[in-house]
C-alpha positions in Angstrom: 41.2 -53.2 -19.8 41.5 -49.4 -18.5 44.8 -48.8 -16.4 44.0 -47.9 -13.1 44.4 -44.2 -12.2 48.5 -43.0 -11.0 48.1 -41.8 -7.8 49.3 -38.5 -9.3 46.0 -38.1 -11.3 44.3 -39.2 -8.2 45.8 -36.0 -6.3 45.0 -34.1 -9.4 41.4 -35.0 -9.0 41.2 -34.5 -5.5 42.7 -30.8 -5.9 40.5 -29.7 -8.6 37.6 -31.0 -6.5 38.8 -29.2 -3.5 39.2 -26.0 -5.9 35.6 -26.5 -6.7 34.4 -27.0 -3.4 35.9 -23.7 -2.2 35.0 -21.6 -4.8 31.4 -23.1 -3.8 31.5 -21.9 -0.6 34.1 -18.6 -0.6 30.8 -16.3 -1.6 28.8 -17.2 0.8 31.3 -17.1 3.6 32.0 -13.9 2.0 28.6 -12.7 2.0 28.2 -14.0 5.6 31.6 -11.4 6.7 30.0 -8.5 4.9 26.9 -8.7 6.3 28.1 -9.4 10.1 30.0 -6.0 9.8 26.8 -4.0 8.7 24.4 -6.1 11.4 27.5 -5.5 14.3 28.3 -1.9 14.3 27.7 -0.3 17.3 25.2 1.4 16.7 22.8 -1.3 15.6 23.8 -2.9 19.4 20.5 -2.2 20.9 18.5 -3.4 18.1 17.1 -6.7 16.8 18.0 -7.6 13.4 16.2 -10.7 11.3 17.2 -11.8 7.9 17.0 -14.7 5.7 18.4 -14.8 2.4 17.7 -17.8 0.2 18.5 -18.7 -3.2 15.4 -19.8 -5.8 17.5 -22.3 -8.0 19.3 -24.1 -5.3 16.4 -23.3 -2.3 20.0 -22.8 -0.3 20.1 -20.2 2.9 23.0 -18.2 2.1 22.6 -16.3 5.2 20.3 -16.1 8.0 20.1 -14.4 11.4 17.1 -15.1 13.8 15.3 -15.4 11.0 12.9 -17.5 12.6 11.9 -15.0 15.1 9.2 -12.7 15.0 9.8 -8.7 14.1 7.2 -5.5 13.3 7.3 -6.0 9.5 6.0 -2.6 9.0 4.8 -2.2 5.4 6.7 -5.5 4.0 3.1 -7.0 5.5 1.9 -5.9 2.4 3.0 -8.9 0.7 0.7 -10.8 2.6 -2.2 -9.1 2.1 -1.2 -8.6 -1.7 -0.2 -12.3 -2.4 -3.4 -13.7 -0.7 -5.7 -11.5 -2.9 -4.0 -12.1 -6.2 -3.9 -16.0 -5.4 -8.1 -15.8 -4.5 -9.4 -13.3 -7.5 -6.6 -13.5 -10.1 -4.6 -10.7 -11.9 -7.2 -9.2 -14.1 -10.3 -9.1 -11.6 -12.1 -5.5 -11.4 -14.2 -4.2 -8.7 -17.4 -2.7 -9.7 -18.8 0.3 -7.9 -22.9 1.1 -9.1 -25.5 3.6 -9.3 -29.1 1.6 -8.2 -32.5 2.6 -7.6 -35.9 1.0 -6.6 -37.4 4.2 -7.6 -39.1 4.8 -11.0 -38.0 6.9 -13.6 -41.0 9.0 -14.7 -41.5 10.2 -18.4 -39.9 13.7 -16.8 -36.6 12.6 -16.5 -37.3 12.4 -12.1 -36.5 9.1 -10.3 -38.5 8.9 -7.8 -36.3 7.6 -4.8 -33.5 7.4 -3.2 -30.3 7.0 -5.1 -27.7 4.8 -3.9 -23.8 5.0 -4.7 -23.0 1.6 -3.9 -19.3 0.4 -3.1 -17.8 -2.8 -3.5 -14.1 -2.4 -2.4 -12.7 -0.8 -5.4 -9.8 1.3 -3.7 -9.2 3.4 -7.2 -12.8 5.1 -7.3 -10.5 8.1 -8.2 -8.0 8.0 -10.9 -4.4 8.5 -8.9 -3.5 4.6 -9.2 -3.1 4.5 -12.9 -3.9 7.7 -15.1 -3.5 11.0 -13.2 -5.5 13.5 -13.9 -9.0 14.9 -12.0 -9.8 12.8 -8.8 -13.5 13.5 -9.7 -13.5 11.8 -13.2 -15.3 8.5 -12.1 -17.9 10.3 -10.5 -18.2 12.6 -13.5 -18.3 9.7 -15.7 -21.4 7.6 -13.4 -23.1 11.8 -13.5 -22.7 11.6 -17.3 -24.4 8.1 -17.7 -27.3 8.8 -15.3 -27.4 11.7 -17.7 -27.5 9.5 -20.9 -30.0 7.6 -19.2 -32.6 10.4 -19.1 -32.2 11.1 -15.6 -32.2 14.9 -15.0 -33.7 15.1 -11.2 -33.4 12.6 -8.0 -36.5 13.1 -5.8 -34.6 11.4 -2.8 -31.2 11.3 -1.3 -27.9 10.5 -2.7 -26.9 7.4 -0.4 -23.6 6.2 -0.4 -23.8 2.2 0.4 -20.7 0.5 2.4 -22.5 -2.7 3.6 -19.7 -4.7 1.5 -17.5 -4.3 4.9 -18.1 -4.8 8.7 -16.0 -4.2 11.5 -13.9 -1.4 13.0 -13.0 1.5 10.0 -9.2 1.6 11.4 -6.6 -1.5 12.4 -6.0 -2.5 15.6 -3.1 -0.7 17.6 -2.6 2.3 15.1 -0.9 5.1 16.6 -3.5 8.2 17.1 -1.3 10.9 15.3 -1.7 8.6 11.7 -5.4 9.5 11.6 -4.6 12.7 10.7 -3.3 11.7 7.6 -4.1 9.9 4.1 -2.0 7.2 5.3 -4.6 6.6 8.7 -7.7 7.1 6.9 -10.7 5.4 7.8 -11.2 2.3 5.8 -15.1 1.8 3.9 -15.8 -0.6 1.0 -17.1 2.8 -0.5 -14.0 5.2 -1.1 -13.4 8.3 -2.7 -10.0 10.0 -3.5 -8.5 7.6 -0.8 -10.7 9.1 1.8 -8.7 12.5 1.8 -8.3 15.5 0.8 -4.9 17.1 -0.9 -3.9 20.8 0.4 -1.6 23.0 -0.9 0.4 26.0 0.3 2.1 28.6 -1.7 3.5 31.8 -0.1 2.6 35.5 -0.6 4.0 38.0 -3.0 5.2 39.9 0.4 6.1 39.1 4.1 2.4 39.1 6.0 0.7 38.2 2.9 -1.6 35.6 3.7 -0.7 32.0 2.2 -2.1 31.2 -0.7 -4.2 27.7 -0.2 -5.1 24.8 -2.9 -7.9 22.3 -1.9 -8.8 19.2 -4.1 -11.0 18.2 -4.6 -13.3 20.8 -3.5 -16.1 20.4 -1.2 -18.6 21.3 1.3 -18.5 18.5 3.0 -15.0 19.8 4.9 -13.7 23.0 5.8 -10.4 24.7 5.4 -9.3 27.8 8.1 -5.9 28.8 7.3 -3.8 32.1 9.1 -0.7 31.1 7.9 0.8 34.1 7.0 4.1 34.4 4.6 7.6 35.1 6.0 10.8 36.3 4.8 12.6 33.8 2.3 15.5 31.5 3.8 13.6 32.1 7.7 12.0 29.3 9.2 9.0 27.3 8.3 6.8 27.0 10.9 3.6 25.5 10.4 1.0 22.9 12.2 -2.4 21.4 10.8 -4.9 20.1 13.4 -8.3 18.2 12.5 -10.4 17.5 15.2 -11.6 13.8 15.6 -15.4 13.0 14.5 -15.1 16.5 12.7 -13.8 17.5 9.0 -12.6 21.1 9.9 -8.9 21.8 9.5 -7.3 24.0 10.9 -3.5 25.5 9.0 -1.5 28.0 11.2 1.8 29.2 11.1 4.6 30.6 8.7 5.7 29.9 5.1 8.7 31.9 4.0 8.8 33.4 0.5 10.3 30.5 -1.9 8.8 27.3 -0.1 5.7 25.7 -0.4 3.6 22.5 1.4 1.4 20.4 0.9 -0.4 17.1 3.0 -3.2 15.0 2.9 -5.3 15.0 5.0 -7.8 12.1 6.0 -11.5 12.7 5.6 -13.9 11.2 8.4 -17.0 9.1 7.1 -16.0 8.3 4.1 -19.3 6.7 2.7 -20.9 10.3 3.3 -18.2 12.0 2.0 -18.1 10.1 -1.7 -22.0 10.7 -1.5 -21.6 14.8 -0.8 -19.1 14.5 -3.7 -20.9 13.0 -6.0 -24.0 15.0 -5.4 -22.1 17.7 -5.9 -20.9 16.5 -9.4 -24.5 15.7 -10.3 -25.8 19.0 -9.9 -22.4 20.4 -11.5 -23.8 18.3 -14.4 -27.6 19.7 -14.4 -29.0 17.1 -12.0 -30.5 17.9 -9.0 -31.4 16.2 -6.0 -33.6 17.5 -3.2 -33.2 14.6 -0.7 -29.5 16.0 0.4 -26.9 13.0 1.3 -26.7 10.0 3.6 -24.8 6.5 4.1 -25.8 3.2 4.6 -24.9 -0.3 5.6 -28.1 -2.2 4.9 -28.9 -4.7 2.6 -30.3 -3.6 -0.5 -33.4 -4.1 -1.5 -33.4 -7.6 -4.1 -35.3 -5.1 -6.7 -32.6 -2.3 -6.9 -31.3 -1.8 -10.6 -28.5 -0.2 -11.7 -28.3 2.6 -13.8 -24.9 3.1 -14.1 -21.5 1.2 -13.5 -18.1 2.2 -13.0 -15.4 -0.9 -13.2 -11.3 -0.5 -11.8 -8.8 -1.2 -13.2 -7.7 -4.8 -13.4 -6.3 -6.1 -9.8 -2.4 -6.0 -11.3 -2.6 -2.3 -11.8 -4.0 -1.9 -8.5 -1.6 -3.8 -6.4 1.3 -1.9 -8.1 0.2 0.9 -6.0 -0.2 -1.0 -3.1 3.3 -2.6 -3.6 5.2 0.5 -5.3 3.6 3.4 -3.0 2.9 1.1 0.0 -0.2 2.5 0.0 -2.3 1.7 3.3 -5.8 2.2 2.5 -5.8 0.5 -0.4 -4.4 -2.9 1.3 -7.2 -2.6 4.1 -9.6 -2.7 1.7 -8.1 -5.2 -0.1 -8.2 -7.6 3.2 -11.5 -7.2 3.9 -12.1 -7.6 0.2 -10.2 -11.1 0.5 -12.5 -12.0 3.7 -15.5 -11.1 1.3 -14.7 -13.2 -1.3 -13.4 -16.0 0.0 -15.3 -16.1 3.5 -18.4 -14.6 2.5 -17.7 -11.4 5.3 -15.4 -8.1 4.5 -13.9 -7.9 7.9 -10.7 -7.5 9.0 -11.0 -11.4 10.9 -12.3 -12.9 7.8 -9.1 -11.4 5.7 -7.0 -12.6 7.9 -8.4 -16.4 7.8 -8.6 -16.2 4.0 -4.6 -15.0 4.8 -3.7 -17.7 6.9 -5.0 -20.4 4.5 -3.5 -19.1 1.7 -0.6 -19.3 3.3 -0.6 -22.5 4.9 -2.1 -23.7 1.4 2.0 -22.5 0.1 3.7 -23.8 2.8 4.7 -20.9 4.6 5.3 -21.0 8.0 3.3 -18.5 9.6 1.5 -20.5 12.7 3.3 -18.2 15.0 2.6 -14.7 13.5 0.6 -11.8 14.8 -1.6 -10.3 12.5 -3.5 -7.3 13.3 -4.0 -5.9 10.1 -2.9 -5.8 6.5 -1.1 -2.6 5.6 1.9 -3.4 8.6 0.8 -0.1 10.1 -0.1 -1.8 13.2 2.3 -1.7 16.0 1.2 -5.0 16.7 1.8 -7.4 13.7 4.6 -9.9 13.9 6.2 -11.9 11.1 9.2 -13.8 10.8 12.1 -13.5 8.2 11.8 -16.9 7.0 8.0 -17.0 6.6 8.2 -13.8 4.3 11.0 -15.7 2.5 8.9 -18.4 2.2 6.2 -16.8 0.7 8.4 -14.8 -1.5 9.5 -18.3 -2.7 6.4 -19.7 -3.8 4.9 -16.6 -5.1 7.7 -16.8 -7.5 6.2 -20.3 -8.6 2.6 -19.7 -8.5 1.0 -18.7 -11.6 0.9 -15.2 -11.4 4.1 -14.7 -10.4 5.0 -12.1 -12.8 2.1 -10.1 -11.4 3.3 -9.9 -8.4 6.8 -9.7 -9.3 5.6 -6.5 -11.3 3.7 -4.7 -8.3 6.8 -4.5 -6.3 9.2 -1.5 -6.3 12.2 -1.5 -8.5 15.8 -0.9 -6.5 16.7 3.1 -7.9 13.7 3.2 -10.1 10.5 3.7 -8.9 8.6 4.0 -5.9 9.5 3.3 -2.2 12.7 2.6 -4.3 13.0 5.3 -6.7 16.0 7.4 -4.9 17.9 4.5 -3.1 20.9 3.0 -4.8 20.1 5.0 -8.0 22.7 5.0 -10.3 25.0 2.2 -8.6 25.3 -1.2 -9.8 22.3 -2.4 -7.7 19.9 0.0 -9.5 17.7 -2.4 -11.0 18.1 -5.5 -9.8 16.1 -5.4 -6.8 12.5 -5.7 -6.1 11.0 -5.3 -3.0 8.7 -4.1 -0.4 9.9 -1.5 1.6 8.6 -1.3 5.4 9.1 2.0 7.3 7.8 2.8 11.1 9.5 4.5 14.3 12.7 2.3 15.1 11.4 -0.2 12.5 12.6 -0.5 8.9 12.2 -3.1 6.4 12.9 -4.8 3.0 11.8 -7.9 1.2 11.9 -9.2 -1.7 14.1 -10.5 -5.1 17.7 -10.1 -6.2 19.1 -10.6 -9.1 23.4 -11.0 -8.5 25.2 -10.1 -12.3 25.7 -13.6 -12.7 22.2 -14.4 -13.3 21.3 -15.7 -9.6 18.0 -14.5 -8.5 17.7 -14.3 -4.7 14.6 -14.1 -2.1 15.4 -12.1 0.8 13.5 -10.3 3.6 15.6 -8.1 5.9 14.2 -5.8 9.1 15.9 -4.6 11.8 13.6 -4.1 15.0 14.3 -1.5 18.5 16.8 0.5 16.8 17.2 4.4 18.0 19.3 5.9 15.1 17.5 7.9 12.5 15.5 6.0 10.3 17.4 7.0 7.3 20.0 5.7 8.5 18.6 2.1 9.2 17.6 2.1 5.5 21.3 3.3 4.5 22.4 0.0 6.3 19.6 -2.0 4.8 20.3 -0.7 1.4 24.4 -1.7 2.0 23.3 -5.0 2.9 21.1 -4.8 -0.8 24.9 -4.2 -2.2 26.2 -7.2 -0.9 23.5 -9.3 -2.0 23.2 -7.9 -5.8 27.6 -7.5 -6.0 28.7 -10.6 -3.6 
C-alpha cells in the first residue's frame, strides 16, 4: 500500500502550486499596469481608447479596455475588406483587364469599330504594386499585342469600359480636401496608375528661376500651370496646389528654396476616360492610329465582342500586400466592390459590404453592431469594435490562407506603414499589423510574437484625442513594447 502523503509534502505541494499559479498570472497583471500608465496620462484624458489583446494558443484576453465598443478604425478597416476578398477568390486569383471589338479587321490592318479597353477591377493596371518601373508598361504591352495581331489603325474610338462597378465613385462621408489627392481618388473598375498623376518639383539653379516640374505619366488629358518660382536655400517653403472639382487642371504656386524638392499625387477625375486618353496615346506612340478620339462606357457589351488582347495582375497575394503594407485606398475600394461582384453578382459598394458581413458572420466575428461605410477606413463614418477586429484576426490565422494574409500586413521596423517605427529595438520584427491613421484617430491591429514564442492578436485605437498624431502612434507603438517584451 502507498503511505499517505506527510502533511509537510502536502504544504510542499500546495506552495509549488501557488508558485505556479502566480507566475501564471504576474505577466498579465504586469502587462495590465503598463498599459494603464500609457492609456491614463493626461493627456490621453479626453480621448477614447479600445483595446483587446488576446492570446492564439490559449484564446485568453490578456487585456482589454471597452473593447466591445465601437471606434473610427481608420485604415485597420482594411482588414475587413482584405480578409473577405481573400476568403471569396483565393490567394492566387488575377484580374483580367481586355482589348474587345465587334468590328472587323480588314486585310489592311484597320478594325473597323470601336475599340473598347474593358476593366474588370484589377487595381494594379500599372506596375507600382510589384515591379517598379514605367506606369505605362501594361498599356504598352496590350499596344504591342494589338500590334502583333495585325492591327495598325482603329476606325472608331478608344472606349474605356467600367460597367464591372455601379454606385457612387467615392465613400460615403469622405472629407472634401482628400479628393485632391491619390489617396481620395475616384474609384472605377477601370483604373490607370491609381487614378493619378505623380508631380515633381525641383528648384532653380538661381533665386527667381522658375521651378523645375516632372509629370508622369504624361498626358493631354490634364494640365499642369506652375509659377512657383525658386527661393534662397534654408528660407521657407511655401507652396499650394489647387485642382478644381469636375476639372483636371492643376494649378502649383508658391516658393521652393534652393536644396529642397516636392512632389504629390494628385487624383485624376474620370478615370475610365483618363486610362482611354492614355492608352490611345500609347497606341499611336506605337504606330497605331485611331480617328474616333476617346470615350467611356458603362453598358453592356455586346455578347459578340472578342478580344484581342489581354492583360492579367498579379496574383491577389501580391496585391493585397499593397493594400495591407501601403494602406492603399483605392485599391481596397475596388477590391469591395470587386467582392460584391463576385459573390453578389453587383460591384457596388452595398453588395461588398453584404459579401463582408457574411463572411464575417460565416467566422464568428462579432460585427452585428458595426458601421460600415466603406472599405479603405477613410470614411469618417465607419465603426468597429476592438474585439470584433480581434476576432477576425483570430480566425484569419486559422483559415486556410492564413499565411497570405499574414504576409500582406506590415512588418513592425521593417517595411511599410511600419518601416520606421520601433526600428532597431527589440520589437522590430515581431509585429504585424495594420496601421490606421486619420485626424484625432490612430490605429493598430494585428499579431505579436513575445521572445518566448507566444504569438498574440491585438487591435488597439485610440478615438477623440487632440495631441499630435505622432504622438498617438508613439503611445501606440509603447503599448507594441509591452506586448512583444511583457
Amino acid at each position: 500500500m502507498r503511505r499517505p502523503a506527510t502533511s509537510a509534502g502536502v504544504r510542499w505541494a500546495l506552495a509549488w502550486l501557488l508558485l505556479l499559479a502566480s507566475h501564471a498570472s504576474a505577466a498579465p497583471d504586469a502587462l495590465r499596469r503598463t498599459l494603464e500608465r500609457i492609456l491614463d496620462r493626461p493627456a490621453f484624458a479626453p480621448a477614447f481608447w479600445g483595446i483587446e489583446v488576446r492570446s492564439l494558443k490559449t484564446g485568453r484576453v490578456l487585456f482589454a479596455r471597452n473593447a466591445e465598443k465601437n471606434f473610427r478604425p481608420a485604415s485597420t478597416l482594411k482588414l475587413v475588406t482584405t480578409a473577405a476578398v481573400l476568403d471569396a477568390l483565393g490567394p492566387d486569383a488575377r484580374l483580367r483587364t481586355t482589348v474587345e471589338t465587334t468590328g472587323r479587321l480588314d486585310g489592311q490592318g484597320r478594325v473597323l469599330g470601336d475599340v473598347f479597353l474593358v476593366g474588370r477591377g484589377d487595381p494594379s493596371l500599372s506596375p507600382r504594386p510589384v515591379s517598379g518601373g514605367s506606369v505605362i508598361a501594361p498599356l504598352q504591352e496590350l499596344a504591342e499585342a494589338l500590334k502583333a495581331a495585325g492591327v495598325r489603325r482603329i476606325e472608331g474610338r478608344v472606349v474605356g469600359h467600367e460597367g464591372a462597378f455601379t454606385g457612387d465613385r467615392r465613400g460615403s462621408d469622405w472629407g472634401w480636401e482628400d479628393l485632391t489627392w491619390s489617396y481620395g481618388a475616384e474609384v472605377s473598375a477601370l483604373s490607370f496608375n491609381d487614378n493619378s498623376v505623380e508631380l515633381k518639383l525641383a528648384p532653380g539653379e538661381r533665386p527667381g528661376d522658375p521651378a523645375l516640374l516632372e509629370a508622369d505619366p504624361r498626358s493631354s488629358y490634364y494640365a499642369v500651370v506652375s509659377t512657383v518660382a525658386t527661393s534662397p536655400a534654408r528660407t521657407k517653403k511655401e507652396l499650394t496646389l489647387v485642382r478644381d472639382g469636375g476639372a483636371n487642371q492643376i494649378r502649383l504656386a508658391g516658393t521652393l528654396p534652393i536644396g529642397e524638392t516636392w512632389e504629390g499625387r494628385v487624383a485624376l477625375e474620370d478615370p475610365a476616360r483618363y486610362a482611354a486618353a492614355v492608352f490611345c496615346e500609347v497606341l499611336e506612340a506605337e504606330g497605331i492610329r485611331v480617328t474616333g478620339g476617346t470615350a467611356k462606357s458603362s453598358d453592356p457589351r455586346p455578347v459578340e465582342s472578342r478580344v484581342l488582347a489581354a492583360h492579367d495582375s498579379p496574383p491577389l497575394f501580391e496585391l493585397l500586400k499593397v493594400v495591407n503594407k501601403e494602406s492603399q485606398n483605392l485599391h481596397t475600394e475596388m477590391l469591395l466592390r470587386l467582392l460584391g461582384q463576385r459573390v453578389k453578382g453587383e460591384g457596388s459598394v452595398t453588395a461588398g459590404h453584404e459579401a463582408a458581413r457574411a463572411f464575417l458572420a460565416r467566422m464568428g466575428v462579432p460585427a452585428e453592431g458595426w458601421g460600415l461605410e466603406d472599405g479603405s477606413g477613410l470614411s469618417r463614418s465607419d465603426l468597429v469594435s476592438p474585439r470584433g477586429l480581434v476576432a477576425l484576426l483570430v480566425a484569419m490565422d486559422r483559415h486556410p490562407y492564413a499565411e497570405a494574409f499574414r504576409e500582406s500586413l506590415a512588418v513592425m521596423g521593417v517595411d511599410g506603414t511600419l518601416k520606421d517605427r520601433l526600428k532597431g529595438t527589440p520589437v522590430e520584427g515581431r509585429i504585424l499589423a495594420k496601421t490606421g491613421t486619420l485626424k484625432r484617430a490612430n490605429a493598430l491591429a494585428g499579431y505579436a510574437t513575445t521572445p518566448a514564442g507566444e504569438r498574440l492578436a491585438f487591435s488597439i485605437v485610440v478615438n477623440n484625442h487632440t495631441v499630435p498624431g505622432r504622438e498617438a502612434a508613439a503611445a501606440i507603438d509603447e503599448i507594441g513594447r509591452a506586448l512583444v517584451g511583457r
